[in-house]
C-alpha angles and dihedrals in degrees: 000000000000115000129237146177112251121230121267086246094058090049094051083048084061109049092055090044096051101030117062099188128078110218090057081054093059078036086071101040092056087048095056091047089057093040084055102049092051094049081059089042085052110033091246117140100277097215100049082054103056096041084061099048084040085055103037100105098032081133106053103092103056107036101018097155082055096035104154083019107073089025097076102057095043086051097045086041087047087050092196111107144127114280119257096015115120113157122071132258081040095078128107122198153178139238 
């Protein structure tokens, strides 16, 4: 399967699929401002960066005692995700 960024309106999708309160979900959005702001600090490609900040915690919600554990299989499982991104919680994918 190739991979792709999603856009940043699937990720959004995501996160308010994935993430049922509402303060994680601004969370996220303050996340994907600063990760913004440092992609143009640092010259990296400012909308992969702030997918990936609005994505970080997907998996809060619903296995928060095992939050960047249970992330990784269901993303690999799930084999969409941003391209050079490993670690979790710096994953992007896609429904």
């Amino acid at each position: 399967m190739e991979e792709r960024i999603p856009s940043r309106d699937e990720a959004y999708r995501l996160l308010t699929t994935y993430t049922q309160t509402e303060s994680l979900v601004k969370h996220g959005l303050a996340v994907e401002a600063v990760m913004r702001y440092f992609a143009r600090q640092r010259g990296g490609d400012e909308e992969q960066w702030g997918i990936v900040g609005l994505v970080h915690d997907l998996d809060y919600d619903q296995f928060p005692e095992q939050h960047c554990i249970r992330c990784a299989p269901w993303r690999a499982k799930r084999r969409r995700v941003i391209p050079g991104r490993r670690r979790c919680g710096r994953m992007a994918v896609v429904a």
